[in-house]
N, C-alpha and C positions, 0 to 999 in steps of 0.2 A: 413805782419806785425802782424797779430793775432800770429803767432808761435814767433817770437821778444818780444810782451806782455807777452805771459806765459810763455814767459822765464824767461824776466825778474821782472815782477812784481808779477807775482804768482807763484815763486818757479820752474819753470818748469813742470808744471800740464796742460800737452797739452790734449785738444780737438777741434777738429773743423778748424783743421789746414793740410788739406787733402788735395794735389794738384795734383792727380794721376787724376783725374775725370776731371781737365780744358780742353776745347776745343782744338783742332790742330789751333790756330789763325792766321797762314796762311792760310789754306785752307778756315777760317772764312771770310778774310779779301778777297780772290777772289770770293766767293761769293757773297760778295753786290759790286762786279766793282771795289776794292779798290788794292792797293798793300798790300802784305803781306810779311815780313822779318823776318827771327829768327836768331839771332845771338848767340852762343853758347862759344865764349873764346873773350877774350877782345881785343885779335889783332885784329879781325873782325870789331869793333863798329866803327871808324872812316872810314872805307872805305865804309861800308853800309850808316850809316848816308847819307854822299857825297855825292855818287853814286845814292843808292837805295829809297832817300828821301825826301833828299834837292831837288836833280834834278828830281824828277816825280811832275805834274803838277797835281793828283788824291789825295784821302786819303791815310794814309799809316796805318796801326797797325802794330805796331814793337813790337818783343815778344823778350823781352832780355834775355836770360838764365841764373841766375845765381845758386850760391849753393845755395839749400836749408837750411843752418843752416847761409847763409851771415847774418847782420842786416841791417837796413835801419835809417841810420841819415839822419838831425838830425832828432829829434822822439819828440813828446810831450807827456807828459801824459796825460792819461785820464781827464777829466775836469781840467785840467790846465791851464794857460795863455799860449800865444805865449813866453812869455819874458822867459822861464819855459823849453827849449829845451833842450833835453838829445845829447848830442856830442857823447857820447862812452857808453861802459859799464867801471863798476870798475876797470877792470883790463886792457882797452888800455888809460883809463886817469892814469893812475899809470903810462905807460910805455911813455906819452905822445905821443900817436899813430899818434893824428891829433893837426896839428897845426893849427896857427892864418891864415898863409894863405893858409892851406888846408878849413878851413871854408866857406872861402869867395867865393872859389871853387864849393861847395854844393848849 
């Protein structure tokens, strides 16, 4: 979400938005006794869930892969209210990317 922010609220003037240096979080997550899952393409996510998390009786850290330039809604701004939620950027509310009951989805 920090590279989401200076995307959008400061012009695009990235720093501090390095993800080459995070942990292998599986290997993390066998370390303290836990399960560990990374899922990397979206047909993956409901059989892992299922399988690899609903059904283990342990912790789980699940490391979901996705693109680095995705965003993440909805999104608040900075000292904002909750009621204050950002749905899109300018141009998937233009194309009305997400609806009323894609929202209720999130």
């Amino acid at each position: 979400m920090v590279r989401q922010w200076q995307e959008l609220l400061h012009g695009g003037r990235y720093s501090e938005s390095y993800t080459e240096a995070l942990p292998d979080f599986v290997k993390l997550a066998e370390a303290y006794h836990a399960v560990g899952i990374r899922c990397e393409r979206p047909a993956e996510l409901d059989g892992a869930i299922r399988r690899e998390m609903i059904g283990v009786d342990k912790p789980v850290i699940f490391d979901c892969v996705v693109d680095p330039m995705e965003n993440c809604f909805p999104m608040i701004p900075r000292a904002a209210p909750t009621t204050r939620c950002c749905w899109a950027t300018r141009r998937s509310r233009s194309r009305n990317a997400i609806t009323e009951e894609g929202k209720v989805m999130v």
